[in-house]
C-alpha positions as CSV (number, residue, x, y, z in Angstrom):
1,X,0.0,0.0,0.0
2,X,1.3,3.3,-1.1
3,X,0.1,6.8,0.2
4,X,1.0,9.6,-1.4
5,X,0.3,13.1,0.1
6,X,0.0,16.1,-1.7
7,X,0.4,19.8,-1.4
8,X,0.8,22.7,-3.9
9,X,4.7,23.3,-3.7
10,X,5.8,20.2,-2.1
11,X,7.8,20.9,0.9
12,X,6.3,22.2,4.4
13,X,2.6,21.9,4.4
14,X,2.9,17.7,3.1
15,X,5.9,17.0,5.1
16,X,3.6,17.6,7.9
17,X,0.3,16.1,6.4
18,X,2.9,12.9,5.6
19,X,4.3,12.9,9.4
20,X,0.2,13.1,10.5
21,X,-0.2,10.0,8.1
22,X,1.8,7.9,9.3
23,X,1.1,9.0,13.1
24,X,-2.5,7.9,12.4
25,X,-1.2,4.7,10.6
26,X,0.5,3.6,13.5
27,X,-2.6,5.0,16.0
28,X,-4.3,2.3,13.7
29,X,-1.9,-0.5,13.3
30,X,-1.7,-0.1,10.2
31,X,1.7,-0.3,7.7
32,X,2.1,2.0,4.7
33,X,4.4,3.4,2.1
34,X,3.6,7.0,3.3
35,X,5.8,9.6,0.8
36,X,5.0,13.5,-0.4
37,X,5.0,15.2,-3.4
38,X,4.3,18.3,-5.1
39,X,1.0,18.4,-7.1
40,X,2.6,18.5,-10.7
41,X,4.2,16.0,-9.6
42,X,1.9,13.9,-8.3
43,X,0.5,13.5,-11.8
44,X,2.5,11.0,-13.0
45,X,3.4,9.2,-9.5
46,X,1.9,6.1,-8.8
47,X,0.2,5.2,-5.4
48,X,-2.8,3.5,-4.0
49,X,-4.5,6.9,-1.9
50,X,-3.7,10.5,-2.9
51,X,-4.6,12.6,0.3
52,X,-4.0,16.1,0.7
53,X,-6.2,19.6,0.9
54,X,-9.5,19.7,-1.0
55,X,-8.3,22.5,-3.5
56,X,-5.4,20.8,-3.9
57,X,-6.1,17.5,-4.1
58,X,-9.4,17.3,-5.9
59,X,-7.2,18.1,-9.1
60,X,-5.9,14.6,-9.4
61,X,-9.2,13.2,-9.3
62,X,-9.2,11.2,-13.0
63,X,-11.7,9.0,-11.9
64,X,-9.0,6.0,-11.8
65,X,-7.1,7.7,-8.4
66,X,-8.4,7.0,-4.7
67,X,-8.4,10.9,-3.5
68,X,-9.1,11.4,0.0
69,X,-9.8,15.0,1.0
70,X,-8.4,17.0,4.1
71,X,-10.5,19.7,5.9
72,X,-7.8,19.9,8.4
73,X,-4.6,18.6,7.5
74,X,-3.6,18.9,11.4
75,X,-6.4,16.7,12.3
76,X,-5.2,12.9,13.6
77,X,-8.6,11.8,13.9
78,X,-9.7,13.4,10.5
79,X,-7.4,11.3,8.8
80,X,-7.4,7.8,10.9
81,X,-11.4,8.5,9.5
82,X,-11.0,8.8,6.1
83,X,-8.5,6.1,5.8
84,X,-10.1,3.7,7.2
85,X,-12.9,2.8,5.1
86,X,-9.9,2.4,2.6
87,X,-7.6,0.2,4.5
88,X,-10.2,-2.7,5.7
C-alpha cells in the first residue's frame, strides 16, 4: 500500500500532512508506504491513496485515483477517519 500526500509546492505543508499520516497509521496498526509530493508531480506518481487539501487535491481526481480529501490537514482523527474505510 502506497500513500501519497499532496500539497501545492511540495515541501512544508505535506511534510507535515505525511508525518500526520503515518502518526494515524501507527494510532491504527496499520503499515504504509507514506511519501510527499508536489501536485505536478503527483501527476504522474503512482500510489494507491492521494490525500491532501481539497483545493489541492481534488485536481488529481481522473476518476481512476483513490483521493481522500483534508479539511484539516492537522487533524489525527480526520485522517485515521478517512483512511479507514480504505484500508479494511
Amino acid at each position: 500500500m502506497k500513500i501519497m500526500v499532496v500539497c501545492g509546492n511540495g515541501l512544508g505543508s505535506s511534510f507535515i500532512m505525511e508525518m500526520n499520516v503515518k502518526k494515524a497509521l501507527t494510532e491504527m496498526g496499520k503499515t504504509a508506504d507514506v511519501d510527499h509530493t508536489d501536485l505536478a508531480s503527483a501527476k504522474t506518481e503512482q500510489a494507491d491513496i492521494f490525500i491532501g487539501a481539497a483545493d489541492i487535491v481534488g485536481q488529481l481526481n481522473d476518476g481512476s485515483r483513490k483521493i481522500v480529501t483534508l479539511e484539516n490537514m492537522m487533524s489525527i482523527p480526520e485522517i485515521k477517519s478517512k483512511l479507514e474505510p480504505l484500508l479494511g
